[in-house]
FIKEMI-612080 format. One record per residue (C-alpha): residue in three letters; y, z, x. Coordinates in nm, 4 decimals, always signed. Example, Ala and Ser with C-alpha at 12.3 -4.5 7.8 and 13.67 -1.06 7.14 Angstrom:
residues 2
+--------+----------+----------+----------+
! residu !       yy !       zz !       xx !
+--------+----------+----------+----------+
!    ALA !  -0.4500 !  +0.7800 !  +1.2300 !
!    SER !  -0.1060 !  +0.7140 !  +1.3670 !
+--------+----------+----------+----------+
***
This chain:
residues 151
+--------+----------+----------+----------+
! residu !       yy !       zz !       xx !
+--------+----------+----------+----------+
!    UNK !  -0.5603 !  +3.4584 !  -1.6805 !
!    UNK !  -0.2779 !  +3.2281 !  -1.6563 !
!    UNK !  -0.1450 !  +3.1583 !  -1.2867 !
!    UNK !  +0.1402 !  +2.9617 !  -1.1093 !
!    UNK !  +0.0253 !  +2.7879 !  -0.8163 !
!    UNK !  +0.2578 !  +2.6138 !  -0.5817 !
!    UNK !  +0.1502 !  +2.3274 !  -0.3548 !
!    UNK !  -0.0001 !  +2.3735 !  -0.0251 !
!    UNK !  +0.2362 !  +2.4889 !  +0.2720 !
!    UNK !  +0.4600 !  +2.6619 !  -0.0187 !
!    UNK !  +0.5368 !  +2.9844 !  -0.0624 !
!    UNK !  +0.7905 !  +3.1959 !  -0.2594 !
!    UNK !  +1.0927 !  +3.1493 !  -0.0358 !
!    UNK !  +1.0547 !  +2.7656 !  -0.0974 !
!    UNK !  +1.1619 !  +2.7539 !  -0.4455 !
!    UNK !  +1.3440 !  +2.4570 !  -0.5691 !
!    UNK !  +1.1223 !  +2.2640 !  -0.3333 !
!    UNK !  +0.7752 !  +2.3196 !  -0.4354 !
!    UNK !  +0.6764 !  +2.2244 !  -0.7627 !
!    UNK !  +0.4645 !  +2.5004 !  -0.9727 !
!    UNK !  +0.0578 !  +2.3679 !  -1.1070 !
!    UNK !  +0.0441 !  +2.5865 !  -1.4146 !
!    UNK !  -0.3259 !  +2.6166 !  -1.4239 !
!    UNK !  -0.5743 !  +2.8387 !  -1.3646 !
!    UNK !  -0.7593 !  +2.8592 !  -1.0127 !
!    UNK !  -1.1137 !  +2.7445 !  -1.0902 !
!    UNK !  -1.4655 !  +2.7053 !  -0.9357 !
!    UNK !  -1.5835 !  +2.8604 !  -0.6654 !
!    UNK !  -1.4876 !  +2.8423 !  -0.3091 !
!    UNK !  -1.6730 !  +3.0451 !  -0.0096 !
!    UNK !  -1.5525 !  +3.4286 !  +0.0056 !
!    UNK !  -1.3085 !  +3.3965 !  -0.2862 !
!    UNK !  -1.3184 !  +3.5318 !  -0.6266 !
!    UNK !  -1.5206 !  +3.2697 !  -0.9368 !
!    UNK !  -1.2460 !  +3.2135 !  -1.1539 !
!    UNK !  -1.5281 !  +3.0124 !  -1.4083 !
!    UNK !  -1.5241 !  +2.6191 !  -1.4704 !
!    UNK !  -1.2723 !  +2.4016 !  -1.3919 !
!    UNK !  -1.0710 !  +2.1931 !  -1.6756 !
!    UNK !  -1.2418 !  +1.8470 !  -1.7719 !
!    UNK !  -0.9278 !  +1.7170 !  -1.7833 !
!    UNK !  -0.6338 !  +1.6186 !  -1.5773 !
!    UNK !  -0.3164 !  +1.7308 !  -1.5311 !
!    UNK !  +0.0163 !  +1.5372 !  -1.4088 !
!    UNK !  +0.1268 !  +1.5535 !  -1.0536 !
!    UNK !  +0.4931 !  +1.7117 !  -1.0132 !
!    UNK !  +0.7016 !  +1.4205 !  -0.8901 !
!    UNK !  +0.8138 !  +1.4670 !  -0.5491 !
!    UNK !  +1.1824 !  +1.5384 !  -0.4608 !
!    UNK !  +1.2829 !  +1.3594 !  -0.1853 !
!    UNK !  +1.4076 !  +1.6333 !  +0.0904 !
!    UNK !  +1.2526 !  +1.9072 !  +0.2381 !
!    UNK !  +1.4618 !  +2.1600 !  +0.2773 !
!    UNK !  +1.8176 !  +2.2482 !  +0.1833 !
!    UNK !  +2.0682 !  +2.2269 !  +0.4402 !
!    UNK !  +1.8107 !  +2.0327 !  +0.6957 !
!    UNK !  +2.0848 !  +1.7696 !  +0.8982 !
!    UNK !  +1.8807 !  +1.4277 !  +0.7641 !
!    UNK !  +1.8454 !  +1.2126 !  +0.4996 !
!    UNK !  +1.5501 !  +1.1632 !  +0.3715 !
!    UNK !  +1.4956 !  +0.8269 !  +0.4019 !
!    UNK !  +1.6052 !  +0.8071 !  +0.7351 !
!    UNK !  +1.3664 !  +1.0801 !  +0.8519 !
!    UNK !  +1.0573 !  +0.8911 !  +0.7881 !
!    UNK !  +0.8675 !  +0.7816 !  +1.0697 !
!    UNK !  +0.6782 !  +0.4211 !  +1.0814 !
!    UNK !  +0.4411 !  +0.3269 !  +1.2576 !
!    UNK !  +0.4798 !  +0.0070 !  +1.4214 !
!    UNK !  +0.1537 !  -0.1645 !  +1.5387 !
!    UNK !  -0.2424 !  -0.0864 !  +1.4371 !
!    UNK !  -0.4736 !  -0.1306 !  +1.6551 !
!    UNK !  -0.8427 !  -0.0903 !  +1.7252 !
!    UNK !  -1.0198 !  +0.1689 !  +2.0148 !
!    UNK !  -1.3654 !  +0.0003 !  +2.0537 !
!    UNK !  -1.6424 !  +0.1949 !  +1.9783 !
!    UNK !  -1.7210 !  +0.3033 !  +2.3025 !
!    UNK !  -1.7436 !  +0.6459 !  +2.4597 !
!    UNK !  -1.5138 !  +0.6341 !  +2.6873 !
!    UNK !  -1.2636 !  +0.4369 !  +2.5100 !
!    UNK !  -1.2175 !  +0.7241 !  +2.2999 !
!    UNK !  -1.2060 !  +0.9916 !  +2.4891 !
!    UNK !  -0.9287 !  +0.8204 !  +2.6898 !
!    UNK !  -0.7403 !  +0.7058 !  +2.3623 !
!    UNK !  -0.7220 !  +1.0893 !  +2.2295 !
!    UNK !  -0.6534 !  +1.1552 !  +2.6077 !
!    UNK !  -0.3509 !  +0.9246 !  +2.6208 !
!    UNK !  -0.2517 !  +0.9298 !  +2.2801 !
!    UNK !  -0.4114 !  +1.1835 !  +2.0505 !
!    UNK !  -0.6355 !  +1.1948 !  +1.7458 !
!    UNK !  -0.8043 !  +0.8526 !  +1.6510 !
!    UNK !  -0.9443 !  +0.8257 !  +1.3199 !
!    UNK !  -1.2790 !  +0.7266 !  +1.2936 !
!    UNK !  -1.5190 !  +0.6232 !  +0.9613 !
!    UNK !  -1.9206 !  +0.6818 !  +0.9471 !
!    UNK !  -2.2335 !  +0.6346 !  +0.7312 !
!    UNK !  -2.2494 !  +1.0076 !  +0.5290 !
!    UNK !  -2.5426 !  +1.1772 !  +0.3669 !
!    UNK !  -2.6691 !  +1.4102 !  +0.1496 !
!    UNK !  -2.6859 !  +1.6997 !  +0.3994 !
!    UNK !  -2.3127 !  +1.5846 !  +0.5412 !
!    UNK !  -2.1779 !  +1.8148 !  +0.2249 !
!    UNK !  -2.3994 !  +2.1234 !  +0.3335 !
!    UNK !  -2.3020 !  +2.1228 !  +0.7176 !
!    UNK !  -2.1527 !  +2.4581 !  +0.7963 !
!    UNK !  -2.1829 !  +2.4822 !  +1.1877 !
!    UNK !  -2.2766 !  +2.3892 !  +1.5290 !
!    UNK !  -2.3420 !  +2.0287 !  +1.5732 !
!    UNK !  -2.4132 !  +1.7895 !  +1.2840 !
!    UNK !  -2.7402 !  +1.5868 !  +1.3133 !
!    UNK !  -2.8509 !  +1.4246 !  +1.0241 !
!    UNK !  -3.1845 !  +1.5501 !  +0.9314 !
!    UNK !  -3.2535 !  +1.4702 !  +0.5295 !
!    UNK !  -3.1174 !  +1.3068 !  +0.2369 !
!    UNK !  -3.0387 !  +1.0141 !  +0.1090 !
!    UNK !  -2.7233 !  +0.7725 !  +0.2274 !
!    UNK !  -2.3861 !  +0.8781 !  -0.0004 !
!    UNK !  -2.0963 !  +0.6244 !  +0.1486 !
!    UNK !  -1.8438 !  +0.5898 !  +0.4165 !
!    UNK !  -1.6080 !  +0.8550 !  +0.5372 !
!    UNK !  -1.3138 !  +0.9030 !  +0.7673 !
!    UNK !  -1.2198 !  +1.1780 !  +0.9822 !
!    UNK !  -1.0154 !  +1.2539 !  +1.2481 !
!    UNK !  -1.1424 !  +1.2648 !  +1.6190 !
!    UNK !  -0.9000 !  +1.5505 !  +1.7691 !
!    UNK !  -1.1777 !  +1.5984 !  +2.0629 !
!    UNK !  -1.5257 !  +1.5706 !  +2.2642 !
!    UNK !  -1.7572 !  +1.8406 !  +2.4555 !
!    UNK !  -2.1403 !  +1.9419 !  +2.5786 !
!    UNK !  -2.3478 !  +2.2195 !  +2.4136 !
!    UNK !  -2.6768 !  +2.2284 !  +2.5773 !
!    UNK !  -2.6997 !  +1.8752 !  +2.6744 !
!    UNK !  -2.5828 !  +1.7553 !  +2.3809 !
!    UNK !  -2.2470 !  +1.5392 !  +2.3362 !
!    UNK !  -2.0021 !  +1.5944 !  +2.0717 !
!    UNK !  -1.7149 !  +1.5055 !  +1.8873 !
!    UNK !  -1.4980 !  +1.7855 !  +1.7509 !
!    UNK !  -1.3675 !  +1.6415 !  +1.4583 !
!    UNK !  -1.1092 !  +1.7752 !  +1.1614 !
!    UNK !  -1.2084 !  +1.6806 !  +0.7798 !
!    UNK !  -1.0030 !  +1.6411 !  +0.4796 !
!    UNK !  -1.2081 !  +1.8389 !  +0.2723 !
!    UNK !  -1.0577 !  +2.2120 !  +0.2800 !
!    UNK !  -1.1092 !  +2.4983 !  +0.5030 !
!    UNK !  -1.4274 !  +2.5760 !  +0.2692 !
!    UNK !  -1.6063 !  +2.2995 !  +0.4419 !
!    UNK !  -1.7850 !  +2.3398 !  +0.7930 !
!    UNK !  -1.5712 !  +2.5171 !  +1.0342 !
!    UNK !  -1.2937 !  +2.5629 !  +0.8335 !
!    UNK !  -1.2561 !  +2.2027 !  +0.7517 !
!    UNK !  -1.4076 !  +2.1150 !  +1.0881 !
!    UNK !  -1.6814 !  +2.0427 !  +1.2937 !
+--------+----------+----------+----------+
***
């Protein structure tokens, strides 16, 4: 079965803006349909148009946003909380493991496996579950992952 997928955020009333994948879904994501084995090889990216939407009052290059300093929150607790507090989101990087690619809920501890790399996510908050502190954290990885794409 052939099928025209458009890029993420797209739907039908967006044409002329969203460019079309013309290749099958494949693999297997939780509570969806196995389409079989995805292609070995690659395909080309659409190339981006640069606007957004038709009739939308800006130009495109002067519609992007910079930002204009980087900086560092240190490490601490507190620090962070009172950066997403102030400010929002902070991003934050950490040792991953084995098990990191299995966690579906609740709070992640790591408990088995060997070490796999670095990886980013952003902080977007902080609580308590029975004594326990948190960060509540969204991934990059898809809604299929943890808490739809979050822990």
């Amino acid at each position: 079965m052939e099928v025209t997928l458009l890029e993420p955020g797209c739907g039908p009333e967006m044409t002329g803006v969203c460019k079309p994948y013309t290749f099958h879904p494949c693999g297997y994501h939780k509570n969806q349909t196995y389409y079989g084995e995805c292609p070995k090889h690659t395909y080309q990216t659409p190339a981006c148009k640069k606007y957004c939407q038709y009739g939308y009052g800006k130009r495109y290059d002067s519609d992007k946003i910079y930002a204009t300093a980087v900086y560092r929150v240190s490490s601490d607790e507190a620090a962070i909380r009172a950066e997403i507090f102030a400010r929002g989101p902070v991003q934050a990087s950490f040792a991953t493991y084995e098990d990191f690619a299995h966690y579906k809920s609740g709070i992640y501890i790591h408990t088995a496996g060997k070490r796999r790399g670095g990886h980013a996510v952003k902080i977007i908050g902080w609580g308590v579950e029975n004594g326990t502190k948190y960060w509540t954290v969204a991934n990059s990885w898809n809604t299929d992952w943890g808490e739809d794409g979050g822990m």
